[in-house]
C-alpha positions in Angstrom: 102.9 91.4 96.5 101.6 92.9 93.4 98.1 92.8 91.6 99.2 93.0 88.0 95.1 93.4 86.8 94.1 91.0 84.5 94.9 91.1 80.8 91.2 91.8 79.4 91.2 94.4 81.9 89.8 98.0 80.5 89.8 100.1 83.1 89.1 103.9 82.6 92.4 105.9 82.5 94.6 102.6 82.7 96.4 101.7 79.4 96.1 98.1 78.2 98.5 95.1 79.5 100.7 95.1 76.4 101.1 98.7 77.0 102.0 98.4 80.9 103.6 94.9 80.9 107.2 96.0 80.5 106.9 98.3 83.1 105.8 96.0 85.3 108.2 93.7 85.1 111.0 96.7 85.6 109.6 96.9 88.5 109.7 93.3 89.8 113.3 93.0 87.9 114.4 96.7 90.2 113.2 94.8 93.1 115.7 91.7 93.0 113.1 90.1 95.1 113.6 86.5 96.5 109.4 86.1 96.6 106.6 87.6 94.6 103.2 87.4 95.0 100.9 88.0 92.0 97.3 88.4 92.2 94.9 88.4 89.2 97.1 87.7 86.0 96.1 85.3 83.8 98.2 82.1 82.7 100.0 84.3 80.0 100.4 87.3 82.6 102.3 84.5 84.5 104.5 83.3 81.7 105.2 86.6 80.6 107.3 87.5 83.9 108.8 84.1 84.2 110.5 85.2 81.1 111.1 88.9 81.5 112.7 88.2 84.6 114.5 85.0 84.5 115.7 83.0 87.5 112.0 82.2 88.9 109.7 79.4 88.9 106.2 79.7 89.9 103.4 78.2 91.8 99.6 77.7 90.7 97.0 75.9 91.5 95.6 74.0 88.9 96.2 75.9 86.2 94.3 78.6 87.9 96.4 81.9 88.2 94.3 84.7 89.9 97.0 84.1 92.8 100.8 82.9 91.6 103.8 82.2 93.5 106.9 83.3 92.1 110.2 82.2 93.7 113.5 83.1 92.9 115.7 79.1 92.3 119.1 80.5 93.3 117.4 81.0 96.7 115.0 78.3 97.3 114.3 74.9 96.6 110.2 73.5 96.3 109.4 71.1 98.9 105.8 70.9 98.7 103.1 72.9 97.2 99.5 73.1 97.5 96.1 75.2 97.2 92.9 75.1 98.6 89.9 77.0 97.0 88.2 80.2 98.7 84.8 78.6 99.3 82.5 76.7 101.4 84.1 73.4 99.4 88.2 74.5 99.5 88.9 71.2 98.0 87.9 71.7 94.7 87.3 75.0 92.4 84.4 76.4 93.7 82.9 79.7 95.0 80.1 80.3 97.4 81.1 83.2 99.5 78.8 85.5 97.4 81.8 85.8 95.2 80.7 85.4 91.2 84.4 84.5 90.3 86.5 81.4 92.0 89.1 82.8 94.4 92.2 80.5 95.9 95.6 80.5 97.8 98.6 79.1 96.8 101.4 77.8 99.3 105.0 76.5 98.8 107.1 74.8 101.6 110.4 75.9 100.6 114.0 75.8 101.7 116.4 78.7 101.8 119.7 77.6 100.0 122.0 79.6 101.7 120.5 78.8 105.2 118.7 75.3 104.8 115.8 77.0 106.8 112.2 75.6 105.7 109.4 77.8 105.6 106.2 78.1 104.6 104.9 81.1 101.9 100.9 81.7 100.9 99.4 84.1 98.6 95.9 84.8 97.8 93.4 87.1 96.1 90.2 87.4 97.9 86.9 88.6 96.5 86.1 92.4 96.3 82.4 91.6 97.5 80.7 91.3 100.6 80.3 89.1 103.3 83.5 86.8 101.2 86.1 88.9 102.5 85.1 88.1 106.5 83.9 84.5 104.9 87.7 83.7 103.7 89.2 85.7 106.2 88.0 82.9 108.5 88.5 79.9 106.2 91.9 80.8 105.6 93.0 81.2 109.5 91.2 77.4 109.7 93.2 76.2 107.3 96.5 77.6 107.8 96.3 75.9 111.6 97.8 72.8 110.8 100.6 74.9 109.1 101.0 76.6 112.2 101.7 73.6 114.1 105.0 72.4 112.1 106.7 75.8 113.8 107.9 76.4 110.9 108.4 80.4 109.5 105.8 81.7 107.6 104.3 84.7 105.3 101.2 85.1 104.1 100.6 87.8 101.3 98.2 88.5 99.1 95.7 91.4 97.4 93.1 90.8 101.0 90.9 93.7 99.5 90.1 94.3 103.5 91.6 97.2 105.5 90.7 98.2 109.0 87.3 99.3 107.8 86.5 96.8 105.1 85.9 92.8 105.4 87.9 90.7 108.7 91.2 92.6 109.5 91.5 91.4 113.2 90.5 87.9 112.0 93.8 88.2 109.4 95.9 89.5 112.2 94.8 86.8 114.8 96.1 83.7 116.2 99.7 85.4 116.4 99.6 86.7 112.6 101.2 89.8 112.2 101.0 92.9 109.7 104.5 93.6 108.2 103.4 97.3 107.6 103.0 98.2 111.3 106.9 97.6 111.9 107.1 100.0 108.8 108.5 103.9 110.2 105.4 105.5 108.2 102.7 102.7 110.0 100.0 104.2 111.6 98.9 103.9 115.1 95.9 101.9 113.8 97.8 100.6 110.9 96.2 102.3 107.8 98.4 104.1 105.6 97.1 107.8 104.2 99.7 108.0 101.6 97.8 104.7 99.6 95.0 105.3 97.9 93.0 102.7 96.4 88.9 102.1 94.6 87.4 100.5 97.7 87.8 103.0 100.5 89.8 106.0 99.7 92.8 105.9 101.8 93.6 102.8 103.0 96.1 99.5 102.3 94.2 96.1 100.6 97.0 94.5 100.1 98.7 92.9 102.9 102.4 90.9 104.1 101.5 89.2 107.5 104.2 86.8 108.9 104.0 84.1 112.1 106.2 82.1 113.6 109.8 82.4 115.7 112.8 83.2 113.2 111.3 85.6 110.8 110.9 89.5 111.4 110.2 92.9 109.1 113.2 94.8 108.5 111.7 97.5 105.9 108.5 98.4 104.5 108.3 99.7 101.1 105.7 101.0 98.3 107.0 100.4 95.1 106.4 103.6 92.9 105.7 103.4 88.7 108.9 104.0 87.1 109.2 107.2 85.2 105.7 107.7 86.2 104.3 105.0 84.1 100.6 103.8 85.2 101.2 100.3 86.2 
């Protein structure tokens, strides 16, 4: 799961996308990862990796890439897709959490290949206001119910901006949801991390792999580093 930060993006001390963008997609192309997660680029952002790391296709919704899908085709096959919008209307763009920008999730039921196992993948972005991180929080555990019903394997990533002091963590980790990171050896006894430092709360992860379901377990987890030292 990776927030790329959107293209028009001038943040103080962070050098501009056309600057960065190679980097970044070192990074994703170092990872050989079967699933990626990208919060906040913008339709180009999107296209960009597809072609700097060949052998993915993506997921949207409607054109509307704050949260993409990326899946890798030698592993898995698209089933289904779908979104829902991070509002008080989820069926169509919207806001209304006392967000100013739309939010949304993006699944994919997919099948491994190599195992013809099904499961079920979502990634989001939510809000960096108040109250729309609790406010999605509890949309998103309402709508990922009936998902939960199928008993099929699932992960649900995403840029959450909420850690243990910030916005619904025990909402996100409820209903038998669980936080990759605490099966991690460096995981905390209340699951923060001291080692990640972010704008929102000093020391503290906002970006989150949770997983549900019988089949599907955390082996490793891992903060990717910049390469070279490279801002990303």
């Amino acid at each position: 799961t990776f927030n790329v930060l959107v293209e028009i993006s001038k943040k103080p001390g962070v050098p501009g996308w056309k600057d960065r963008r190679q980097a970044c997609a070192e990074l994703l192309r170092r990872t050989d990862a079967d699933l990626i997660g990208l919060q906040e680029p913008l339709p180009a952002q999107v296209e960009f990796f597809l072609n700097a790391i060949p052998g993915y296709a993506s997921v949207v919704g409607e054109g509307y890439t704050d949260a993409a899908l990326l899946y890798k085709t030698s592993q898995f096959e698209l089933v289904e897709k779908g979104h829902w919008w991070l509002s008080p209307t989820p069926e169509k763009r919207s806001s209304g959490f006392g967000n100013f920008l739309p939010r949304i999730l993006v699944w994919a039921r997919l099948k491994h290949k190599p195992s013809s196992q099904e499961m079920y993948v979502f990634n989001t972005h939510f809000d960096n206001s108040m109250p729309s991180q609790s406010r999605m929080a509890e949309l998103c555990q309402k709508k990922l119910q009936p998902f939960m019903e199928k008993g099929l394997p699932m992960i649900w990533m995403g840029d959450f901006n909420t850690d243990q002091k910030r916005g619904r963590y025990d909402v996100l980790t409820s209903n038998g949801w669980k936080d990759a990171y605490v099966k991690a050896k460096q995981a905390t006894p209340d699951g923060r991390d001291d080692n990640v430092i972010t704008m929102t709360d000093g020391k503290a992860r906002i970006d989150h792999i949770f997983y549900f379901g019988r089949g599907i377990e955390p082996t490793a987890w891992e903060r990717l580093e910049p390469i070279d030292g490279k801002t990303l």
